[in-house]
DOKEVO-432546 format. One record per residue (C-alpha): residue number from 1; residue in one letter; z negated, x, y negated. Coordinates in nm, 3 decimals, m for minus. Layout:
# DOKEVO-432546
NUM	A	Z	X	Y
...
This chain:
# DOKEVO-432546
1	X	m0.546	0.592	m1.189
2	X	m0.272	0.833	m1.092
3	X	m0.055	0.728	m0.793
4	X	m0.068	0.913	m0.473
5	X	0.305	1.056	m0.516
6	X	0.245	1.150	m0.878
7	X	m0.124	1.328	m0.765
8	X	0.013	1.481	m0.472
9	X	0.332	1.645	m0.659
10	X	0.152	1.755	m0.919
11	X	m0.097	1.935	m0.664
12	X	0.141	2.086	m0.480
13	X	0.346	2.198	m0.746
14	X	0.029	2.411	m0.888
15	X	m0.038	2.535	m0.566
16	X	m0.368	2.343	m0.538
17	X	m0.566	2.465	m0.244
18	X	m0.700	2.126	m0.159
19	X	m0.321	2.040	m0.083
20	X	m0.099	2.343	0.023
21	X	m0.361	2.479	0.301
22	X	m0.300	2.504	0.720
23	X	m0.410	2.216	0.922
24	X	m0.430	2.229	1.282
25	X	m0.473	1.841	1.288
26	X	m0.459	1.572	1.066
27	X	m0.712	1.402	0.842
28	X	m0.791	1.005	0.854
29	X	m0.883	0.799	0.567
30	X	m0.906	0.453	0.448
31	X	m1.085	0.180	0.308
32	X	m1.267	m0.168	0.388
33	X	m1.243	m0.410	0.055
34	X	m1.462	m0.733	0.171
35	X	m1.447	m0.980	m0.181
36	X	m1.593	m1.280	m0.270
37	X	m1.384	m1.518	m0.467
38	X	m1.455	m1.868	m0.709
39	X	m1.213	m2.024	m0.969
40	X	m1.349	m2.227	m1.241
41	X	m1.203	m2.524	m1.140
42	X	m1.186	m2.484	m0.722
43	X	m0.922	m2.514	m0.522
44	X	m0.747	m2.294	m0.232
45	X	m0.887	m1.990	m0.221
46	X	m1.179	m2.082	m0.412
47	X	m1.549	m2.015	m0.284
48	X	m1.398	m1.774	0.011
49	X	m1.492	m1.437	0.173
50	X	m1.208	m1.231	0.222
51	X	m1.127	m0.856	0.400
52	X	m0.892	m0.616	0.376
53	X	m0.854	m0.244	0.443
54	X	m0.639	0.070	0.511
55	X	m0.593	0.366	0.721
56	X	m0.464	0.652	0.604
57	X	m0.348	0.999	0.815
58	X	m0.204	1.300	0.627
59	X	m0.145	1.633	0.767
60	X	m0.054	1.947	0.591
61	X	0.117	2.289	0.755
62	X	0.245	2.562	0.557
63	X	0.462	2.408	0.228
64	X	0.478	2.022	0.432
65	X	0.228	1.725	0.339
66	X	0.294	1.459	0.568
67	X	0.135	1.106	0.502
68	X	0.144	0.751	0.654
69	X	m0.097	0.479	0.472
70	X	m0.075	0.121	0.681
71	X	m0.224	m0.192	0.542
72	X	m0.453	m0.445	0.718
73	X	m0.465	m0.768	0.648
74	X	m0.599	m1.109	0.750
75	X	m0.334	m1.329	0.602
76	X	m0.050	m1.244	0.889
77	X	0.115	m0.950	0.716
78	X	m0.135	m0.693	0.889
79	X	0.027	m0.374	1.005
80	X	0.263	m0.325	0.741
81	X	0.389	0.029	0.646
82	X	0.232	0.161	0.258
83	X	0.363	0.389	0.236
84	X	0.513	0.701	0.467
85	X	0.624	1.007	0.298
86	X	0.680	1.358	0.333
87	X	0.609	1.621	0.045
88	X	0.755	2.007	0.037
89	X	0.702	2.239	m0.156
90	X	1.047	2.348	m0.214
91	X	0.906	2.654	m0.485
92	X	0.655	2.716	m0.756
93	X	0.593	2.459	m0.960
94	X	0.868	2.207	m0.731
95	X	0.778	1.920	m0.503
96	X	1.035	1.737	m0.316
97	X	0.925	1.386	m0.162
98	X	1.090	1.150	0.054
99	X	1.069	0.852	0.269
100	X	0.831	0.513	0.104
101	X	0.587	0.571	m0.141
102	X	0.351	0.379	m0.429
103	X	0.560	0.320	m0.730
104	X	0.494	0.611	m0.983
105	X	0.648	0.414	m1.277
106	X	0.283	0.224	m1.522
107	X	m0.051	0.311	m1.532
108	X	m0.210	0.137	m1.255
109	X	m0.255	0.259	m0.847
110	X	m0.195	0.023	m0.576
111	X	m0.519	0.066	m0.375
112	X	m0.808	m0.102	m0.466
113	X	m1.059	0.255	m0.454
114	X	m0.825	0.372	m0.743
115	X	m0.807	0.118	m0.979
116	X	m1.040	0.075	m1.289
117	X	m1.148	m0.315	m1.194
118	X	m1.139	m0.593	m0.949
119	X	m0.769	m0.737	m0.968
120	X	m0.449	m0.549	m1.053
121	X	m0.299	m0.585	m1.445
122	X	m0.058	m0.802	m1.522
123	X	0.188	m0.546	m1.604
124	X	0.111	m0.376	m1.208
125	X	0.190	m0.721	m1.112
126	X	0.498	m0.743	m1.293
127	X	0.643	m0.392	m1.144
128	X	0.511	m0.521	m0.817
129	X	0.716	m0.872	m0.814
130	X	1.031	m0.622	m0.876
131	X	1.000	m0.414	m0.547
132	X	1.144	m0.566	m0.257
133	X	0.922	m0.347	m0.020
134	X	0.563	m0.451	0.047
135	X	0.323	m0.387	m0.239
136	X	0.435	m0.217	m0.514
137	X	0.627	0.069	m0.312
138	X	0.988	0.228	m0.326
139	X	1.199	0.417	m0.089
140	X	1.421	0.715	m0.190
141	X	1.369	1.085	m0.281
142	X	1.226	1.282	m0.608
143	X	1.161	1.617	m0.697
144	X	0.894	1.702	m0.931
145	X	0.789	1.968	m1.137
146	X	0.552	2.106	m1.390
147	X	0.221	2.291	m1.517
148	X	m0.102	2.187	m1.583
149	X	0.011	2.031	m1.890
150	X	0.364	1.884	m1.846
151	X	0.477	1.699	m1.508
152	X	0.859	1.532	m1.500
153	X	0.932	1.349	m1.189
154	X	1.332	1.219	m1.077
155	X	1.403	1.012	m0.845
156	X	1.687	0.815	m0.646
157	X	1.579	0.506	m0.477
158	X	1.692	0.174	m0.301
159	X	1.775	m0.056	m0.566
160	X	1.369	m0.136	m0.644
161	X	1.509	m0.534	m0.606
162	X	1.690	m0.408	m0.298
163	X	2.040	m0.532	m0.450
164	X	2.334	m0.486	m0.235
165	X	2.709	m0.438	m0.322
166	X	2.974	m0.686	m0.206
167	X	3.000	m0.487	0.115
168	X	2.687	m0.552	0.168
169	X	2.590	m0.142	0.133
170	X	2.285	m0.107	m0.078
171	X	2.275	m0.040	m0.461
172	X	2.062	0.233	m0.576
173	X	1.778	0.270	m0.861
174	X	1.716	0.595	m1.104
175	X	1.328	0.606	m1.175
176	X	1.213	0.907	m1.398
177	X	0.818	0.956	m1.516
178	X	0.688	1.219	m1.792
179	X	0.344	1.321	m1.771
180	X	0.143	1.511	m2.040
181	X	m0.206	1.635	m2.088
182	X	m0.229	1.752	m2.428
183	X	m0.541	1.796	m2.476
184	X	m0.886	1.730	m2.231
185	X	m0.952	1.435	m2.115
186	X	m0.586	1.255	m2.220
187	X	m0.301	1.169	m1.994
188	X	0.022	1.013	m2.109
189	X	0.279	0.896	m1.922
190	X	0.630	0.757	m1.974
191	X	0.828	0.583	m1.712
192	X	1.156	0.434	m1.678
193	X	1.355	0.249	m1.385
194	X	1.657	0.104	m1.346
195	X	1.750	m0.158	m1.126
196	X	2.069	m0.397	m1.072
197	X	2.117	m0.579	m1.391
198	X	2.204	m0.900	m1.247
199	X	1.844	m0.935	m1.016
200	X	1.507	m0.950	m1.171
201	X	1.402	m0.841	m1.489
202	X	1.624	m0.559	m1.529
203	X	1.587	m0.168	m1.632
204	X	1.194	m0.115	m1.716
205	X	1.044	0.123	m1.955
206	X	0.674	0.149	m1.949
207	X	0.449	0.399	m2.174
208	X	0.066	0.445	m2.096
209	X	m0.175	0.649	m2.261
210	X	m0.568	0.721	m2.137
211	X	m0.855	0.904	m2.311
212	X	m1.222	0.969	m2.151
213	X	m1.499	1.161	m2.330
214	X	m1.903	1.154	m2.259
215	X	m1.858	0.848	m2.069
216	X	m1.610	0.645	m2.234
217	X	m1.292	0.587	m2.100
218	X	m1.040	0.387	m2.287
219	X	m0.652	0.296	m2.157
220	X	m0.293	0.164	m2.305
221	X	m0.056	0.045	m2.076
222	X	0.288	m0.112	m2.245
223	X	0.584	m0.273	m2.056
224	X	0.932	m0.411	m2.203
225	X	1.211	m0.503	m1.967
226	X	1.574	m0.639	m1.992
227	X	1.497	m0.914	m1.862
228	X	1.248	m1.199	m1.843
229	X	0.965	m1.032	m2.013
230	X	0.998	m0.924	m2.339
231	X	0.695	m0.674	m2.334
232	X	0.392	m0.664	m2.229
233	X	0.048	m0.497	m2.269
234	X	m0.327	m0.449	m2.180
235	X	m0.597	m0.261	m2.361
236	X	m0.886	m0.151	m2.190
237	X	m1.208	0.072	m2.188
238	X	m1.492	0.159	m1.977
239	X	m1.828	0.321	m2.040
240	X	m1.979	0.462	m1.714
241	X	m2.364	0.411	m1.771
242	X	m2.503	0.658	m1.567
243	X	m2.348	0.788	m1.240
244	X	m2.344	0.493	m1.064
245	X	m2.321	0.199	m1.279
246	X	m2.022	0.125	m1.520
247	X	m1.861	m0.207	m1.754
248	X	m1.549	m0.248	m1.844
249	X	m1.337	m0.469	m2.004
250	X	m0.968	m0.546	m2.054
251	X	m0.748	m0.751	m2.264
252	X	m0.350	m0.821	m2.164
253	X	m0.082	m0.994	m2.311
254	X	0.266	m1.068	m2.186
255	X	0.532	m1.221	m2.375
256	X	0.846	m1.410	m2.208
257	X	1.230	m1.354	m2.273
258	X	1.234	m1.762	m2.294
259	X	1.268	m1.937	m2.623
260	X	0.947	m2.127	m2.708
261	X	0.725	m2.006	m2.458
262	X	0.407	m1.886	m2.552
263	X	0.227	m1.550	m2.510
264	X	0.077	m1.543	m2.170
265	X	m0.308	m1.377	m2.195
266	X	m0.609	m1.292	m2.020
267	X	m0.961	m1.135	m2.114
268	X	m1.130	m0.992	m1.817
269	X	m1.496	m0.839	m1.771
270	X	m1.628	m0.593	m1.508
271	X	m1.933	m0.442	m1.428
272	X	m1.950	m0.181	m1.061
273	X	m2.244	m0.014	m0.899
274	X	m2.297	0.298	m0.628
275	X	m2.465	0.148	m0.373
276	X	m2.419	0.495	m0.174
277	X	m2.144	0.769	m0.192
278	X	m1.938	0.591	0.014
279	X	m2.001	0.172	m0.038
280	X	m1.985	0.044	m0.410
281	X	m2.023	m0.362	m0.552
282	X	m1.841	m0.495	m0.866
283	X	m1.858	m0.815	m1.031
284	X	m1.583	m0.912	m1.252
285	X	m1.493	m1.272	m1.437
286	X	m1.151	m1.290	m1.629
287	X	m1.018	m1.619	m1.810
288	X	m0.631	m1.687	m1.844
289	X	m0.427	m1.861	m2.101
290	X	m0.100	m1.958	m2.026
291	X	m0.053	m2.190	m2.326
292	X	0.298	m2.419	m2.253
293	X	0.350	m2.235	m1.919
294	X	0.081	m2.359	m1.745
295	X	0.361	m2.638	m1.638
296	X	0.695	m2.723	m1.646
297	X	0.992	m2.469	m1.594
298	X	0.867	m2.132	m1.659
299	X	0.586	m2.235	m1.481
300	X	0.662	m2.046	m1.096
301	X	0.810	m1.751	m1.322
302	X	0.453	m1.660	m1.465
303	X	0.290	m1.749	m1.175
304	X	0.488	m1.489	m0.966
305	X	0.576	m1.224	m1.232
306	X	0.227	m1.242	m1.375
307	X	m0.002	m1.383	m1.114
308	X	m0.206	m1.487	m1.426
309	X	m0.388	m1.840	m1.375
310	X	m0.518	m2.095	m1.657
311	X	m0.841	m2.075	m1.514
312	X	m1.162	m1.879	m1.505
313	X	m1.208	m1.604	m1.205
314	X	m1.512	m1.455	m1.033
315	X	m1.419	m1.177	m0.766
316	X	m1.741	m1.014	m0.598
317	X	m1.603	m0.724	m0.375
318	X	m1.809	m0.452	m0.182
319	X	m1.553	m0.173	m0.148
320	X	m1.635	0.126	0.176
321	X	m1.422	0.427	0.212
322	X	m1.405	0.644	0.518
Protein backbone atom coordinates (compact mmCIF):
# COMPACT_ATOMS: atom_id res chain seq x y z
CA UNK A 1 0.00 0.00 0.00
CA UNK A 2 3.05 2.21 -0.25
CA UNK A 3 2.69 5.32 -2.47
CA UNK A 4 4.57 5.64 -5.64
CA UNK A 5 6.87 8.61 -4.23
CA UNK A 6 7.49 6.81 -0.96
CA UNK A 7 8.34 3.26 -3.14
CA UNK A 8 10.27 4.97 -5.62
CA UNK A 9 12.58 6.99 -2.98
CA UNK A 10 13.09 4.32 -1.02
CA UNK A 11 14.31 2.27 -4.23
CA UNK A 12 16.44 4.62 -5.39
CA UNK A 13 17.94 5.49 -2.30
CA UNK A 14 19.15 1.63 -1.90
CA UNK A 15 20.30 1.59 -5.22
CA UNK A 16 17.64 -0.91 -6.34
CA UNK A 17 18.43 -2.22 -9.75
CA UNK A 18 14.85 -2.39 -10.83
CA UNK A 19 14.99 1.56 -10.47
CA UNK A 20 18.52 3.15 -10.97
CA UNK A 21 19.29 1.16 -14.42
CA UNK A 22 19.85 2.84 -18.27
CA UNK A 23 16.87 3.10 -20.43
CA UNK A 24 17.08 3.89 -23.94
CA UNK A 25 13.22 4.48 -23.98
CA UNK A 26 10.57 4.66 -21.72
CA UNK A 27 8.20 2.12 -20.22
CA UNK A 28 4.17 2.41 -20.43
CA UNK A 29 1.83 1.28 -17.86
CA UNK A 30 -1.61 1.59 -16.67
CA UNK A 31 -4.76 0.22 -15.73
CA UNK A 32 -8.55 -0.37 -16.89
CA UNK A 33 -10.95 -0.47 -13.54
CA UNK A 34 -14.58 -1.36 -15.17
CA UNK A 35 -17.07 -1.59 -11.66
CA UNK A 36 -20.38 -2.44 -11.11
CA UNK A 37 -22.23 -0.47 -8.56
CA UNK A 38 -25.89 -0.92 -6.32
CA UNK A 39 -26.89 0.98 -3.09
CA UNK A 40 -29.31 -0.53 -0.80
CA UNK A 41 -31.78 1.85 -1.26
CA UNK A 42 -31.18 3.08 -5.23
CA UNK A 43 -30.74 6.16 -6.40
CA UNK A 44 -28.06 8.04 -8.76
CA UNK A 45 -25.46 6.01 -9.37
CA UNK A 46 -27.15 3.01 -8.32
CA UNK A 47 -27.38 -0.24 -10.61
CA UNK A 48 -24.56 1.39 -13.10
CA UNK A 49 -21.47 0.13 -15.03
CA UNK A 50 -18.75 2.38 -14.77
CA UNK A 51 -14.85 2.69 -16.38
CA UNK A 52 -11.95 4.20 -15.57
CA UNK A 53 -8.23 3.80 -16.24
CA UNK A 54 -4.63 5.20 -16.39
CA UNK A 55 -1.56 5.48 -18.38
CA UNK A 56 1.48 5.62 -16.99
CA UNK A 57 5.20 6.42 -18.81
CA UNK A 58 8.40 6.48 -16.70
CA UNK A 59 11.83 6.59 -18.00
CA UNK A 60 15.02 6.15 -16.16
CA UNK A 61 18.82 7.34 -17.37
CA UNK A 62 21.70 7.29 -15.20
CA UNK A 63 20.63 8.77 -11.39
CA UNK A 64 17.01 10.45 -13.16
CA UNK A 65 13.48 8.62 -12.87
CA UNK A 66 11.16 10.54 -14.80
CA UNK A 67 7.32 9.76 -14.49
CA UNK A 68 3.97 11.15 -15.80
CA UNK A 69 0.66 9.09 -14.64
CA UNK A 70 -2.66 10.78 -16.46
CA UNK A 71 -6.11 9.79 -15.44
CA UNK A 72 -9.07 8.79 -17.68
CA UNK A 73 -12.25 9.30 -16.94
CA UNK A 74 -15.85 9.20 -18.17
CA UNK A 75 -17.36 11.79 -15.94
CA UNK A 76 -15.73 15.01 -17.92
CA UNK A 77 -12.54 15.32 -15.90
CA UNK A 78 -10.60 12.84 -18.35
CA UNK A 79 -7.07 13.87 -19.12
CA UNK A 80 -6.11 15.20 -15.94
CA UNK A 81 -2.40 15.21 -14.79
CA UNK A 82 -1.67 12.34 -11.55
CA UNK A 83 0.86 12.92 -11.05
CA UNK A 84 4.33 14.18 -12.95
CA UNK A 85 7.51 13.97 -11.13
CA UNK A 86 11.06 13.70 -11.43
CA UNK A 87 13.31 11.58 -8.95
CA UNK A 88 17.41 11.95 -8.60
CA UNK A 89 19.45 10.34 -6.98
CA UNK A 90 21.34 13.10 -5.49
CA UNK A 91 23.84 10.27 -3.39
CA UNK A 92 23.71 7.03 -1.51
CA UNK A 93 20.99 6.52 0.36
CA UNK A 94 19.33 10.35 -0.98
CA UNK A 95 16.41 10.87 -3.32
CA UNK A 96 15.35 14.23 -4.34
CA UNK A 97 11.75 14.52 -6.00
CA UNK A 98 9.96 17.25 -7.53
CA UNK A 99 7.11 18.40 -9.55
CA UNK A 100 3.17 16.58 -8.52
CA UNK A 101 3.03 13.49 -6.87
CA UNK A 102 0.47 10.98 -4.71
CA UNK A 103 0.31 12.22 -1.22
CA UNK A 104 2.85 10.18 0.93
CA UNK A 105 1.22 11.27 4.25
CA UNK A 106 -1.63 7.67 5.64
CA UNK A 107 -1.62 4.34 4.77
CA UNK A 108 -3.59 4.07 1.73
CA UNK A 109 -2.36 4.49 -2.36
CA UNK A 110 -4.40 6.40 -4.70
CA UNK A 111 -4.71 3.84 -7.56
CA UNK A 112 -7.09 1.33 -7.44
CA UNK A 113 -4.26 -1.86 -8.37
CA UNK A 114 -2.66 -0.79 -4.98
CA UNK A 115 -5.16 -0.64 -2.59
CA UNK A 116 -6.28 -3.56 -0.26
CA UNK A 117 -10.29 -3.32 -1.33
CA UNK A 118 -12.86 -1.85 -3.56
CA UNK A 119 -13.33 1.88 -2.30
CA UNK A 120 -10.75 4.14 -0.65
CA UNK A 121 -10.87 4.53 3.55
CA UNK A 122 -12.40 7.09 5.04
CA UNK A 123 -9.34 8.50 6.42
CA UNK A 124 -7.74 8.47 2.36
CA UNK A 125 -10.84 10.33 1.76
CA UNK A 126 -10.35 12.73 4.37
CA UNK A 127 -6.54 13.61 3.24
CA UNK A 128 -7.99 13.62 -0.23
CA UNK A 129 -10.87 16.41 0.43
CA UNK A 130 -7.69 18.53 1.83
CA UNK A 131 -5.63 18.65 -1.49
CA UNK A 132 -6.62 21.18 -3.81
CA UNK A 133 -4.97 19.23 -6.79
CA UNK A 134 -6.85 16.36 -8.39
CA UNK A 135 -6.94 13.17 -6.35
CA UNK A 136 -5.12 13.01 -3.45
CA UNK A 137 -1.79 14.63 -4.95
CA UNK A 138 0.64 17.55 -3.86
CA UNK A 139 3.09 19.70 -5.60
CA UNK A 140 6.48 20.72 -4.11
CA UNK A 141 9.90 19.06 -3.52
CA UNK A 142 11.32 16.33 -0.84
CA UNK A 143 14.37 14.63 -0.28
CA UNK A 144 14.43 11.29 1.18
CA UNK A 145 16.67 9.08 2.77
CA UNK A 146 17.31 5.83 4.50
CA UNK A 147 18.22 1.94 4.72
CA UNK A 148 16.38 -0.97 4.48
CA UNK A 149 15.04 -0.39 7.80
CA UNK A 150 14.52 3.36 8.41
CA UNK A 151 13.13 5.82 5.55
CA UNK A 152 12.48 9.81 6.60
CA UNK A 153 11.01 11.81 3.89
CA UNK A 154 10.79 16.16 3.98
CA UNK A 155 9.06 17.98 2.02
CA UNK A 156 7.94 21.66 0.97
CA UNK A 157 4.74 21.90 -0.85
CA UNK A 158 1.88 24.28 -2.11
CA UNK A 159 -0.23 24.88 0.75
CA UNK A 160 -2.05 21.10 0.39
CA UNK A 161 -5.54 23.50 0.54
CA UNK A 162 -3.76 25.72 -1.95
CA UNK A 163 -4.14 28.85 0.54
CA UNK A 164 -2.88 32.07 -0.72
CA UNK A 165 -1.51 35.18 1.16
CA UNK A 166 -3.21 38.58 0.87
CA UNK A 167 -1.08 39.22 -2.21
CA UNK A 168 -2.48 36.63 -3.57
CA UNK A 169 1.24 34.61 -3.64
CA UNK A 170 0.73 31.10 -2.49
CA UNK A 171 1.21 29.77 1.14
CA UNK A 172 3.27 26.79 1.55
CA UNK A 173 2.81 23.27 3.47
CA UNK A 174 5.70 21.20 5.52
CA UNK A 175 4.81 17.38 5.11
CA UNK A 176 7.36 14.94 6.83
CA UNK A 177 6.80 10.82 6.83
CA UNK A 178 8.91 8.19 9.03
CA UNK A 179 9.05 4.81 7.83
CA UNK A 180 10.28 1.71 9.79
CA UNK A 181 10.59 -1.97 9.22
CA UNK A 182 11.53 -3.43 12.38
CA UNK A 183 11.16 -6.56 11.95
CA UNK A 184 9.76 -8.91 8.66
CA UNK A 185 6.78 -8.46 7.45
CA UNK A 186 5.91 -4.91 9.55
CA UNK A 187 5.88 -1.42 8.21
CA UNK A 188 5.13 1.65 10.27
CA UNK A 189 4.72 4.84 9.24
CA UNK A 190 4.22 8.30 10.77
CA UNK A 191 3.14 11.30 8.86
CA UNK A 192 2.53 14.81 9.52
CA UNK A 193 1.34 17.93 7.32
CA UNK A 194 0.71 21.21 7.85
CA UNK A 195 -1.50 23.34 6.09
CA UNK A 196 -2.99 27.05 6.54
CA UNK A 197 -4.77 27.05 9.80
CA UNK A 198 -7.60 29.07 8.77
CA UNK A 199 -8.74 26.46 5.56
CA UNK A 200 -9.79 22.95 6.10
CA UNK A 201 -9.12 20.81 8.83
CA UNK A 202 -5.86 22.04 9.74
CA UNK A 203 -2.20 20.44 10.48
CA UNK A 204 -2.70 16.43 10.17
CA UNK A 205 -0.86 13.77 11.97
CA UNK A 206 -1.54 10.29 10.86
CA UNK A 207 0.23 6.95 12.30
CA UNK A 208 -0.25 3.50 10.47
CA UNK A 209 1.06 0.30 11.30
CA UNK A 210 0.82 -3.18 8.99
CA UNK A 211 1.80 -6.78 9.79
CA UNK A 212 1.58 -9.89 7.20
CA UNK A 213 2.68 -13.45 8.08
CA UNK A 214 1.63 -16.97 6.27
CA UNK A 215 -1.14 -15.25 4.68
CA UNK A 216 -2.55 -12.91 7.02
CA UNK A 217 -2.27 -9.44 6.65
CA UNK A 218 -3.65 -7.13 9.22
CA UNK A 219 -3.51 -2.94 9.09
CA UNK A 220 -3.94 0.30 11.56
CA UNK A 221 -4.42 3.43 10.06
CA UNK A 222 -5.14 6.54 12.71
CA UNK A 223 -5.89 10.21 11.78
CA UNK A 224 -6.41 13.38 14.21
CA UNK A 225 -6.52 16.85 12.76
CA UNK A 226 -6.94 20.49 14.06
CA UNK A 227 -9.74 20.83 12.69
CA UNK A 228 -13.11 19.28 11.91
CA UNK A 229 -12.26 15.77 12.69
CA UNK A 230 -11.27 14.90 15.87
CA UNK A 231 -9.59 11.48 14.90
CA UNK A 232 -10.22 8.94 13.03
CA UNK A 233 -9.47 5.22 12.39
CA UNK A 234 -9.91 1.87 10.47
CA UNK A 235 -8.83 -1.61 11.39
CA UNK A 236 -8.43 -4.09 8.90
CA UNK A 237 -7.07 -7.62 7.90
CA UNK A 238 -6.86 -9.88 5.05
CA UNK A 239 -6.16 -13.58 4.66
CA UNK A 240 -5.04 -14.42 1.06
CA UNK A 241 -6.52 -18.02 0.55
CA UNK A 242 -4.40 -19.36 -1.88
CA UNK A 243 -2.63 -17.34 -4.63
CA UNK A 244 -5.40 -16.07 -6.21
CA UNK A 245 -8.28 -15.72 -3.99
CA UNK A 246 -8.33 -13.44 -0.81
CA UNK A 247 -11.23 -11.77 2.01
CA UNK A 248 -10.89 -9.03 3.75
CA UNK A 249 -12.56 -6.95 5.96
CA UNK A 250 -12.40 -3.48 7.50
CA UNK A 251 -13.92 -1.51 10.20
CA UNK A 252 -13.56 2.64 10.38
CA UNK A 253 -14.62 5.13 12.60
CA UNK A 254 -14.42 8.90 12.40
CA UNK A 255 -15.31 11.22 15.01
CA UNK A 256 -16.29 15.07 14.36
CA UNK A 257 -14.82 18.30 16.04
CA UNK A 258 -18.77 19.30 16.39
CA UNK A 259 -20.50 19.14 19.70
CA UNK A 260 -23.17 16.40 19.68
CA UNK A 261 -22.46 14.74 16.62
CA UNK A 262 -22.13 11.23 16.58
CA UNK A 263 -19.31 8.84 15.56
CA UNK A 264 -19.48 8.38 11.88
CA UNK A 265 -18.85 4.33 10.98
CA UNK A 266 -18.71 1.81 8.43
CA UNK A 267 -18.10 -2.10 8.30
CA UNK A 268 -17.03 -3.20 4.93
CA UNK A 269 -16.45 -6.85 3.40
CA UNK A 270 -14.29 -7.95 0.43
CA UNK A 271 -13.57 -10.94 -1.24
CA UNK A 272 -10.94 -10.71 -4.90
CA UNK A 273 -9.99 -13.41 -7.34
CA UNK A 274 -7.00 -13.92 -10.19
CA UNK A 275 -8.77 -14.39 -13.06
CA UNK A 276 -5.22 -14.27 -14.95
CA UNK A 277 -1.89 -12.46 -14.10
CA UNK A 278 -3.03 -9.53 -15.44
CA UNK A 279 -7.25 -9.21 -14.98
CA UNK A 280 -8.60 -9.78 -11.32
CA UNK A 281 -12.68 -9.52 -9.92
CA UNK A 282 -13.63 -8.38 -6.36
CA UNK A 283 -16.83 -8.19 -4.71
CA UNK A 284 -17.17 -6.02 -1.79
CA UNK A 285 -20.50 -4.80 0.36
CA UNK A 286 -19.90 -2.13 3.17
CA UNK A 287 -22.81 -0.57 5.38
CA UNK A 288 -22.52 3.10 6.82
CA UNK A 289 -23.80 4.70 9.92
CA UNK A 290 -23.89 8.18 10.14
CA UNK A 291 -26.13 8.36 13.23
CA UNK A 292 -27.44 12.39 13.59
CA UNK A 293 -25.40 13.35 10.48
CA UNK A 294 -27.21 11.65 8.10
CA UNK A 295 -29.17 15.24 7.95
CA UNK A 296 -29.16 18.52 8.98
CA UNK A 297 -25.94 20.79 9.23
CA UNK A 298 -23.01 18.61 9.39
CA UNK A 299 -24.65 16.76 6.93
CA UNK A 300 -22.48 18.07 3.38
CA UNK A 301 -19.34 18.07 5.87
CA UNK A 302 -19.41 14.13 6.21
CA UNK A 303 -20.56 13.65 3.00
CA UNK A 304 -17.47 15.42 1.47
CA UNK A 305 -14.79 14.84 4.17
CA UNK A 306 -15.89 11.24 4.57
CA UNK A 307 -17.73 10.20 1.47
CA UNK A 308 -19.37 7.70 3.93
CA UNK A 309 -23.22 7.04 3.06
CA UNK A 310 -26.12 5.68 5.48
CA UNK A 311 -26.67 3.04 3.19
CA UNK A 312 -25.57 -0.41 2.15
CA UNK A 313 -22.91 -0.67 -0.95
CA UNK A 314 -22.16 -3.39 -3.51
CA UNK A 315 -19.14 -2.47 -5.91
CA UNK A 316 -18.29 -5.40 -8.48
CA UNK A 317 -15.06 -4.22 -10.32
CA UNK A 318 -12.87 -6.27 -12.85
CA UNK A 319 -9.52 -4.51 -12.55
CA UNK A 320 -6.70 -5.10 -15.99
CA UNK A 321 -3.25 -3.78 -15.84
CA UNK A 322 -0.99 -3.31 -18.80
Amino acid sequence: MKKNLIALAVAAALASPLTIQAADSASVSGFADITYTSLGDGGTGSNAFGANGEVDVQATKGDVTVRADIDLRLDGTSGQLEQAFFAWKAMDAVTVIGGVFNNPIGQEAVDITDIEFNSHSAIYNILDHQTALNDNNIAGVAVAGGNEMFTGTLAVLNDIGHAVDTDGSMKNSIAAVLNANPMEGLALELGYVTQDDTTAAGNVLDVNAQYGIAGFTVGLDYLMADKIIDNAYNLWGSFAINDKVAVKARYEAVTLEASGADTVTKYTLYGSYAIADNLSTALEYSQGDRGNTATGPLAATVAGTTQIIDDSTITLKFVGTF
